[in-house]
C-alpha positions, 0 to 999 in steps of 0.5 A: 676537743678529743676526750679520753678515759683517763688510766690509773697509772696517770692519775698517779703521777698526776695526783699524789695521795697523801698518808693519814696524817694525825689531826691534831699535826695536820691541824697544827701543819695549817698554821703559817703565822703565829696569829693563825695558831691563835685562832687555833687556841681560842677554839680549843681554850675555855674563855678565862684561860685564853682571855688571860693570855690573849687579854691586858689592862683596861683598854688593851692600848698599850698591846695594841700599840706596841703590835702597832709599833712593829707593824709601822716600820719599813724594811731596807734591804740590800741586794747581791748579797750571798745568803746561802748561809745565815747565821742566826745565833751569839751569846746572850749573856755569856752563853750561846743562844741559837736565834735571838729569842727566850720564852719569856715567864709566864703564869697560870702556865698548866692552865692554858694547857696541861702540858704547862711549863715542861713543854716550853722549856724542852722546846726551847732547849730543842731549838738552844734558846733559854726558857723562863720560869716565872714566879707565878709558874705552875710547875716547880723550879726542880720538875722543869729541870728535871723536865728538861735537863739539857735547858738554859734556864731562867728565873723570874722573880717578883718580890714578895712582902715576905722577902725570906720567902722571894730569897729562898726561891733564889737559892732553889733556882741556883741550887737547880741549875739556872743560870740567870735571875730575871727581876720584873719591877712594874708590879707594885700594884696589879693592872686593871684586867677587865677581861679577867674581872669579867670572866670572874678569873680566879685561882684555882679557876673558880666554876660558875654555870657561865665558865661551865657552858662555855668550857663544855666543848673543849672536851681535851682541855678538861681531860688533860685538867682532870686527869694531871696532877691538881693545878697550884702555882709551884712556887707561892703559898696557895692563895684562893681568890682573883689574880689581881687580889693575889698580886695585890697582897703578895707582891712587895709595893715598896721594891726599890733600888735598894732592895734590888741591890739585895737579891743582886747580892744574893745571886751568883749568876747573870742580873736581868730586869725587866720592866724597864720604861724609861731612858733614865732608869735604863741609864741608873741600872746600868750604873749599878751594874746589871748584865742586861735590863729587859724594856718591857710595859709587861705585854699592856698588862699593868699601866695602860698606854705606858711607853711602847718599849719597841719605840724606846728602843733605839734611844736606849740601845744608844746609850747605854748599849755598850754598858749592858745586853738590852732585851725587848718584850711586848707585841712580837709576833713574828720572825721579823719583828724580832729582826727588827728589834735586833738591829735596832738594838735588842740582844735577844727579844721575849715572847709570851704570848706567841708561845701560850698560842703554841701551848694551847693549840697543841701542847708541846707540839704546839709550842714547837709550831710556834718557834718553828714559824718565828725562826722561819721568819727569822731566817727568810727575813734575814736572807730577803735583806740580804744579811748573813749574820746577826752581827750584820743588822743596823739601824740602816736597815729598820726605819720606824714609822711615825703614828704617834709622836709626842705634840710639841 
C-alpha cells in the first residue's frame, strides 16, 4: 500500500470543521426524541421538581400503561402515494390550529425552570397551536398574554370551594383574550403521589439538608430561582404546605353536572372538559352541549390504574364523535403517538409532560426542541404512511394491540 502525506487543502474538503456553537443548543441539538430531552431534564433539575413532572399516584400504573398503550399499536401504511406535501393543520374548536397538538395547563410551571409558562405560550404561538394556562400556573393570566400577544389562549380551571373566587378567574381569562375554558373534573380529591410525599414537596419548595445536596449541583436552576421574580402560584391564595394538602382543601369535592352548568353559563367562549374516563359521561356531556371533552386520567395522577383514555378512545370517537371535538391527554411522547390518536378519533391531542422536559433541559429553547421533535414526527409519520392530510387518517391505518383486555 503506496502512503503519502496528506495537504491542507485535502483534509479541508475531507473534513469540515464546525464553528463554535453555543453548549447549551449543541446540548439541546443532540436530542432526537423527547425521551432524550428527558434525560437532559433530570441532570439539570433538582430532585422534587422533576419528580413532580416525571412522577404519578401510587404505583405509576396508569402512565405506564397508557405509554404501553401507545406503543402496542401497528401501523398500516399505503404506498405510491404523493406526499410531497403534507398538510398538517384544521380547526380545532373553531379556529385553525397548525398540528394536532395543545400544551396542556400544567402546575409549579416556573418551578421546573424560570422561564416558566411565557416560554410554552410563545413557543406555541410560534409553531400556531394553543397554549393552556392552568390554575395552579405560576404566571398570571395577563403576563402570559402579555408574554405572548399573538397566542391562542386557554384556561383551565379547577373549582374552588370558594366559587366566587373560580368565577373571577373566568371573567379575567375572558377580559385577556383567551378563547377557550378548559374544565378538569378528576379532582375531588388529590392523588396519592408517593414521589412528592417522599421528596417532602411542598409549596413554596420547602429546603431540608436532602433537597439541599441534591439541588447544589444545578447551579443554573438556583440562579434563575433566585435571581427572578419570587415563585407563587399567580392565580390561588398563597398556601404553605404539601401540593396534595393544597389540592385537598382548596378544590371544590362537590362539582357536579350542575355546577358545570354554571361556569358554562358564565363563559362566553368555546367549553372543554377534561377528565372524562367513561363512554357514559362522554355521551351526558355531550347532551349538555360542550364544543369538546378531553379524555384524560390526568397523566396517572389521580386514580392509579383508571381507564387508559387512548384505549377509550375509538369507542368514544364512535359515538359521540359527530357531536363534539374529542381531545386525548396522557402518555404522548411522540409525533406518531399523536398520529395515531388522530386517526383513531382525536381532534387534537395534549402534551404535559413532553413540554416541561423541554422546559427543564433548556427554557424556551428547550420548549422549542421539544415541538420540534414531535412535529418532526408528525410529518415523517404521515408522509411513511402515505397520507397528505389529516383529514386523510382512519381507523385503517391504527390497529391497537391487545395486552390487557377485560376477563370474560
Amino acid at each position: 500500500m503506496d502512503r503519502r502525506i496528506p495537504t491542507f487543502a485535502q483534509l479541508r474538503e475531507t473534513f469540515t470543521l464546525r464553528p463554535l456553537e453555543n453548549p447549551a443548543a449543541m446540548r439541546l441539538a443532540r436530542a432526537q426524541t423527547i425521551a432524550e430531552l428527558r434525560a437532559i431534564a433530570k441532570r439539570r433539575t433538582p430532585k422534587g421538581p422533576f419528580d413532580y413532572t416525571d412522577g404519578a399516584a401510587e404505583s405509576e400504573l396508569g402512565i405506564a400503561r397508557a405509554r404501553q398503550a401507545f406503543e402496542d399499536i401497528e401501523l398500516h401504511p399505503s404506498v405510491l402515494r404523493d406526499v410531497t406535501d403534507v398538510s398538517t393543520g384544521w380547526d380545532v374548536l373553531g379556529a385553525h390550529s397548525r398540528w394536532p397538538l395543545t400544551i396542556a395547563p400544567t402546575g409549579f410551571t416556573r418551578l421546573m425552570h424560570a422561564d416558566g409558562e411565557p416560554a410554552g405560550a410563545r413557543a406555541a404561538a410560534a409553531y400556531g397551536i394553543p397554549f393552556t394556562l392552568s390554575t395552579m400556573g405560576t404566571t398570571s393570566i395577563e403576563a402570559v398574554r402579555a408574554a405572548a400577544p399573538d397566542a391562542r389562549l386557554w384556561m383551565q380551571l379547577y373549582v374552588m370551594r370558594q366559587r366566587e373566587h373560580s368565577m373571577a378567574l373566568v371573567e379575567r381569562a375572558a377580559a385577556a383574550g383567551y378563547d377557550t375554558l378548559m374544565v378538569t373534573v378528576d379532582t375531588p380529591v388529590a392523588g396519592a403521589r408517593h414521589r412528592d410525599q417522599r421528596n417532602g414537596m411542598a409549596f413554596p419548595p420547602a429546603l431540608t439538608l436532602a433537597t439541599f445536596l441534591d439541588a447544589a449541583p444545578k447551579v443554573e436552576w438556583w440562579w434563575n430561582l433566585l435571581t427572578t421574580e419570587p415563585l407563587t402560584f399567580a392565580s390561588m391564595s398563597r398556601f404553605d404546605g404539601a401540593v396534595g394538602e393544597m389540592i385537598d382543601a382548596m378544590f371544590d369535592p362537590s362539582l357536579d353536572y350542575g355546577a358545570l352548568a354554571e361556569v358554562r353559563a358564565a363563559w362566553p367562549g368555546r367549553f372543554v372538559v377534561k377528565g372524562v374516563q367513561s363512554l357514559d359521561d362522554a355521551k351526558r356531556l355531550a347532551d349538555l352541549g360542550v364544543d369538546a371533552i378531553t379524555l384524560s386520567n390526568h397523566g396517572g395522577r389521580q386514580l392509579d390504574r383508571a381507564p387508559v383514555p387512548f384505549l377509550l378512545l375509538p369507542e368514544v370517537a364512535r359515538e359521540v364523535g359527530k357531536d363534539l371535538e374529542i381531545h386525548l391527554d396522557t402518555g404522548i411522547m411522540s409525533g406518531t403517538d399523536i398520529v395515531a390518536a388522530v386517526a383513531l378519533g382525536a381532534r387534537t391531542t395534549m402534551v404535559g409532560r413532553a413540554y416541561l422536559y423541554g422546559l427543564m433541559a433548556g427554557g424556551r429553547a428547550g420548549v422549542n426542541r421539544a415541538l420540534a421533535i414531535l412535529t418532526g414526527e408528525i410529518q415523517r409519520t404521515m408522509r411513511l404512511l402515505g397520507v397528505a392530510s389529516l383529514e386523510e387518517l382512519g381507523p385503517q391505518h391504527v390497529t391497537q394491540l391487545e395486552r390487557l383486555r377485560p376477563r370474560r
